[in-house]
N, C-alpha and C positions, 0 to 999 in steps of 0.2 A: 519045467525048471526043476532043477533039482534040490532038495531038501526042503519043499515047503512043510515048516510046524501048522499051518491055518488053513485048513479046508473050507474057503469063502463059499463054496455052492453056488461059484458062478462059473455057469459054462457056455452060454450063451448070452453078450453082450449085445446091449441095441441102443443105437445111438441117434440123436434126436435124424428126424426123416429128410428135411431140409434145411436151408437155410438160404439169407441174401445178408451180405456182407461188405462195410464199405461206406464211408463218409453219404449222409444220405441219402442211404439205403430206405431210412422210413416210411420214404415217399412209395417204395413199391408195394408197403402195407395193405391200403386201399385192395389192390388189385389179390391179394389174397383171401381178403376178407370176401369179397364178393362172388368170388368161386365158390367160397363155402356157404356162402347165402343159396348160391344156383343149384346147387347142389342137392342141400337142405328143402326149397322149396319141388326139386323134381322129385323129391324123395315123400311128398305131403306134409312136408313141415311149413313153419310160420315163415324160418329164413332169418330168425331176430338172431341177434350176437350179443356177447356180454362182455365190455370191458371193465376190468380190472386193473384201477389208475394207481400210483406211486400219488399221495395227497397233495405233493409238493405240485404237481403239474395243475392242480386247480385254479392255478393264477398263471398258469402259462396258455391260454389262449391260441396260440401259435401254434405250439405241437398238438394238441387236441383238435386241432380243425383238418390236420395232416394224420388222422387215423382213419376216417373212413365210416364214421358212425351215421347210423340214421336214426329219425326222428322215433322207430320203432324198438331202437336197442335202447339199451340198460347200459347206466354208465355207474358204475359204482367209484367212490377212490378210499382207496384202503393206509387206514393208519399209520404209520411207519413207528409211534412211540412204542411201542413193545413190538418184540418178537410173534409168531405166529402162536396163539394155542387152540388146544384142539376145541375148548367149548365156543371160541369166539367163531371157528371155521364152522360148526354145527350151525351156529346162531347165520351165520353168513347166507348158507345152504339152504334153510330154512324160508330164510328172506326172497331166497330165487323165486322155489319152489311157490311160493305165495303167489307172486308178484306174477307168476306165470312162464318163468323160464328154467324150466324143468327140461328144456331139452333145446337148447340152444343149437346152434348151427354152429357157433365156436365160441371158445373164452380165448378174449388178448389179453393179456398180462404184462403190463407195461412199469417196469419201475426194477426194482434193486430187489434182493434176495427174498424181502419178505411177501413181496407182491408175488414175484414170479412164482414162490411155496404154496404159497395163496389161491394162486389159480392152478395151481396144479392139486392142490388136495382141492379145492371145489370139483375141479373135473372129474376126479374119479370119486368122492361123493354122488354125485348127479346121477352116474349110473347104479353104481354097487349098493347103494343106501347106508342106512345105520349111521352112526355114530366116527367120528374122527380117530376115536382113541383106537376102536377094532383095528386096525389097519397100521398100529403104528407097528413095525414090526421086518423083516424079512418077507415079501413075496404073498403078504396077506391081499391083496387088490387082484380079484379074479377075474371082472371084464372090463373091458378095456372103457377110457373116460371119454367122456365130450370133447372133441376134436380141439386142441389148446392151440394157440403162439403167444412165441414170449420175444418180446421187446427187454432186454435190458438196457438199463440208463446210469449203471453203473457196474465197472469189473473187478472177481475178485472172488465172489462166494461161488461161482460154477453152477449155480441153482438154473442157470438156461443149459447144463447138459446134461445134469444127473438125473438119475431115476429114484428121486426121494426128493421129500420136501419135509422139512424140519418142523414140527410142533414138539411145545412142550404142554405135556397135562400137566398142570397145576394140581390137581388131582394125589395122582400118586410122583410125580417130583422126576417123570418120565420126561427127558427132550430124547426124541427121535421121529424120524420121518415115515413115509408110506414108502417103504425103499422096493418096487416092482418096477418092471420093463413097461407096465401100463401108468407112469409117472412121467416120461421122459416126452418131451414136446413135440407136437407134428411137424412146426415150422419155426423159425426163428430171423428174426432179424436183428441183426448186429448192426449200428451202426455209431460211431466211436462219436460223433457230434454229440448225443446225448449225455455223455461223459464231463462236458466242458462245464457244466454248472455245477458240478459237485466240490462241497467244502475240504479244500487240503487236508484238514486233516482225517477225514471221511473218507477220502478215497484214497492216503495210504492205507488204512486199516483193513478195508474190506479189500484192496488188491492184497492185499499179504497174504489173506484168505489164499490164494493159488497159490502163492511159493509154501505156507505152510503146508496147506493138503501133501503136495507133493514131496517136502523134505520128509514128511510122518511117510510116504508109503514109500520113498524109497529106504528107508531106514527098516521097515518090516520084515517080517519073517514070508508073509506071503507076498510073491514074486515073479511078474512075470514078461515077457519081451513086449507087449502094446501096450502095459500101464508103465511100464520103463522109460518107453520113448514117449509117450505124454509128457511125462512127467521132465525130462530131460529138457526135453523143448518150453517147458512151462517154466520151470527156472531159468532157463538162460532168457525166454522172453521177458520174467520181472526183475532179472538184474541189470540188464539193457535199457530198463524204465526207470529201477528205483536205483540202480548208480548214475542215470545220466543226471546234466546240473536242472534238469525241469522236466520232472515226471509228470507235467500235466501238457508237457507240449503234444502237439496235433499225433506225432511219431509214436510217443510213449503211448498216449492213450490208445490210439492203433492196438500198438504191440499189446499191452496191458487186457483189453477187449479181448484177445486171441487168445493170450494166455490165460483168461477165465476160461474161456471157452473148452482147452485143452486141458487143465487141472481139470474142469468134474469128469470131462472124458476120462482122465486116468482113474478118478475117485472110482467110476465106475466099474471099472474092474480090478478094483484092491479096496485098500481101507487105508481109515489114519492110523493116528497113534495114539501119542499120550496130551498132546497138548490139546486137543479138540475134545476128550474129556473132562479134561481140568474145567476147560472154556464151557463145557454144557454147565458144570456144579455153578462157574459164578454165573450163569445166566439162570440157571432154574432159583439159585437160592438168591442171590443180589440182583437179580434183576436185571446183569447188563447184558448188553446188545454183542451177540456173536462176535463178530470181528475183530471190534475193541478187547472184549474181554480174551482173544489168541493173543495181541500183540501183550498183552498184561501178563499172561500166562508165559509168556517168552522169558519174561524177568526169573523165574524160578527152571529154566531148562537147560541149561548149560551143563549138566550132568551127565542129558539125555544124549543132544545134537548140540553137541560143541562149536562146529565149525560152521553151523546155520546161526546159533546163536550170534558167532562175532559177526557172520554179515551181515545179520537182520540191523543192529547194534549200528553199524558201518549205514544202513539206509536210513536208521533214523537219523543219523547225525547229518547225512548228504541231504537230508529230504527238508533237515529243520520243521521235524514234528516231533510231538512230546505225546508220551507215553504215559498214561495215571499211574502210578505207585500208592503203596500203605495201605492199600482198600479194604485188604487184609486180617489191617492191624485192629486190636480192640474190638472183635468181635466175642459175642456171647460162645459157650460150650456148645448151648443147641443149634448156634449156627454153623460151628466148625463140626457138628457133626455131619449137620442136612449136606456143608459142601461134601464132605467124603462120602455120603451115600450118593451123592448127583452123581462123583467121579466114576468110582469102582464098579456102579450100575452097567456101564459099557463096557460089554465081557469083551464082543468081536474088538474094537481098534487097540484094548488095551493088550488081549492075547498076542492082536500082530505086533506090538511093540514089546510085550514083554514077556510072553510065552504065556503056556497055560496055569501057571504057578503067579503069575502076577500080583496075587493076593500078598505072597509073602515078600513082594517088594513093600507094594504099595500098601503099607500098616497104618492105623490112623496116625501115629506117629509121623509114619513120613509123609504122609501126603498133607499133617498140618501143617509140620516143618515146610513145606512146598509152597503153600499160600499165604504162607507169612512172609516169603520173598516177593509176596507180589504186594 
């Protein structure tokens, strides 16, 4: 393509290995998990496996007896009140490796964006060693992880097709992920039933996640014909969801499910922009949860993506979900500082959105001016 400003340094894309797709689909789980046991055990290993549960599912009975675990695997379920960070994933690692599952036969990772990050940064932990934070970066993960699937139970953050998994260090005020080819899932199961118990206004948010990713990379400077057509087919699948009068019916969540799947496919060979930085600063510095803090972030972007803006605008209103405002408002100096270091910190999405000069957009001035509309 022609005039790319952004030299992403990707040139070879790799996209999760399989998949099963399909209103209970879950059920074919089992029978993957137990090839990797057979596998594992011709190989001289133990054969154990390691799930990796969304918390919510500990009172769900039902779908945990439809995974396929045995009395010898590890069931862990993982938090969902905060976001992933990197000393909690150490602490996580740590606990395997104890407990004796230092080399699992596979990790399933069952649940919404934070679980499926979860099991993706344990997996290449396991092998690579060290610390979480090494790794957050570009291409830093040099052999490949513990054999992963991901189960999503909700769509929206694309976390089951990308090759990164989001923590933030607390540390130094870093959110970014282990963005390598050895991040991205062996197998995956999609299946849209899991979809059906998530809170309205939960599962506008985080589906927005896909039409956002993809308004930020087609608006960028880096460009190319297979994140185009991702990205194409990703919006028209979440306007199909979040204009019809019931984005939670059996159709939507379908379509919704795919168009996760098809946003990180695009992520994966482009970048965002400017709203997924804004979205890191309120999450490193206020605490809030990804997705929620994009749609918040929308309130101040009308400058940027006009024309996403009024339909984003147009699905709240069809969806009858509310949006926080003011969060903004009445913060300290050193907080409105810490957000503008979270933002500007992200040179790659913001150069694709605003070139290599970005800095002289985005001035502490403007970027307060920015969060005061949200």
């Amino acid at each position: 393509m022609a005039n790319n400003s952004l030299n992403t340094g990707i040139k070879l894309v790799k996209n999760v290995g399989s998949f099963n797709i399909g209103a209970g689909s879950l059920d074919e789980l089992p029978a993957h998990v137990d090839a990797r046991r057979a596998s594992a055990i011709k190989q001289g290993g133990e054969g154990k496996v390691v799930f990796l549960i969304d918390e919510f599912f500990a009172g769900q009975p039902a779908t945990l007896s439809r995974l396929g675990a045995k009395e010898q695997d590890r069931i862990e379920f993982v938090s969902t009140r905060d976001e992933p960070k990197t000393e909690a994933i150490d602490l996580r690692v740590a606990g395997l490796v104890k407990a004796g599952f230092s080399k699992p036969a596979t990790i399933v990772g069952l649940g919404g964006g934070i679980t499926l990050d979860t099991a993706k940064a344990v997996s290449n932990l396991l092998t690579n060693g060290g610390l979480a934070e090494q790794y957050q970066g570009w291409d830093l993960v040099k052999v490949p992880g513990i054999h992963k699937i991901g189960v999503p139970t909700i769509s929206g953050t694309g976390a089951e097709a990308t090759r990164t998994c989001v923590m933030t260090n607390t540390r130094n005020g870093l959110k970014l992920g282990m963005n390598s080819d050895h991040t991205v899932f062996n197998h995956l199961v999609l299946d849209p039933e899991l979809t059906a118990t998530v809170p309205r206004s939960q599962y506008f948010y985080t589906g927005m996640d896909a039409y956002i990713h993809c308004v930020e990379s087609m608006a960028g400077s880096y460009r190319n014909a297979i994140g185009d057509a991702y990205s194409r087919e990703t919006i028209s699948l979440c306007r199909q969801a979040f204009l019809a009068e019931d984005m939670m019916s059996p159709e939507s969540r379908e379509r919704l499910m795919v168009a996760s799947y098809l946003g990180g496919c695009a992520i994966a060979t482009s970048y965002v922009g400017l709203i997924h930085p804004f979205s890191a600063g309120l999450s490193v510095v206020l605490g809030l949860h990804h997705c929620v803090a994009n749609c918040i972030v929308m309130r101040a972007m009308d400058e940027f993506y006009p024309k996403a803006c009024e339909e984003f605008w147009t699905m709240v209103e069809r969806q009858r979900v509310t949006i926080p405002e003011n969060i903004c408002s009445g913060l300290t100096d050193e907080q409105y500082s810490a957000l503008y270091d979270a933002t500007v910190i992200h040179q790659k999405p913001l150069t694709n959105a605003l070139g290599s000069n970005y800095l002289e957009v985005l001035t502490f001035d403007k970027v307060t001016s920015l969060f005061l509309k949200m």
